[in-house]
Residue, then its C-alpha position, 0 to 999 in steps of 0.5 A: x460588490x466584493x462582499x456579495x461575491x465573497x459572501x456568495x462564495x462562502x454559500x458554496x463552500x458551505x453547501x458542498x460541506x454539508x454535501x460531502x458530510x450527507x453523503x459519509x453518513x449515508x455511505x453504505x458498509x454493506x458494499x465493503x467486502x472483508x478482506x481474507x486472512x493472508x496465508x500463514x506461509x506467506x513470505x513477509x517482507x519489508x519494502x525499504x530497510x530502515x525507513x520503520x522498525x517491523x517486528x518479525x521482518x528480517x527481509x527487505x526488497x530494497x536497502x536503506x537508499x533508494x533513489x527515488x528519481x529512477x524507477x526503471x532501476x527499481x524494477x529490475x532491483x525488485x525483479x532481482x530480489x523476487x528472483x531469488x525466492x523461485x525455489x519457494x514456489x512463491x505462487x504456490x504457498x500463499x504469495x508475500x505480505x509486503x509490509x509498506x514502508x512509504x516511498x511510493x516509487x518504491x512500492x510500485x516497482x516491487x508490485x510491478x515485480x511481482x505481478x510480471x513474475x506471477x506472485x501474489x500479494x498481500x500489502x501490510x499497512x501499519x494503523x497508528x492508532x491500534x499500533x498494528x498492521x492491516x491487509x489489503x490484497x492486491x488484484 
């Protein structure tokens, strides 16, 4: 009784595998929409110092220790940091490219920052396999 069980199990498995890879090769790219070039004037900005060597960022939202146990502190840490750039108009010369670093709780207090404070971002996502960063727009 139990092989007929396990047996039956295995079937299922199976037949949602062979589902899943149907529906990736019938995925439509025509839906993807092309990310727009981030502004050249745009702040760029690490998330965390420390935690990855960015060439050309010397600016970081958050030092080398974060705790990631308090995010309401991470906010005002964030709100803080972005205060600070009120005289770059920041809304005005294309926003931040905010490269990520990890450490979610730290990423969604600073999108958090940004987005009461009005500023626009553009996230920066590192692809290992062409050693190069990608953008993705924040709404």
């Amino acid at each position: 009784m139990m092989d007929m069980i396990l047996e039956e199990v295995r079937a299922q498995i199976a037949q949602a595998q062979d589902s899943e890879t149907q529906q990736a090769h019938n995925f439509d790219w025509s839906e993807i929409q092309t990310i727009p070039a981030p502004a050249n004037n745009a702040q760029k900005i690490g998330l965390c110092r420390g935690r990855h060597e960015i060439p050309g960022v010397r600016r970081y939202v958050f030092g080398a220790e974060v705790n990631p146990l308090d995010p309401a502190t991470l906010e005002r840490e964030a709100a803080q940091y972005f205060r600070s750039f009120s005289g770059m108009r920041l809304q005005e010369t294309g926003g931040i490219l905010l490269y990520v670093t990890g450490l979610t709780v730290a990423l969604i207090a600073a999108l958090n920052a940004c987005r009461n404070l009005s500023i626009p971002v553009t996230l920066m996502h590192f692809d290992r396999e062409s050693g190069s960063y990608y953008p993705q727009q924040v709404a």
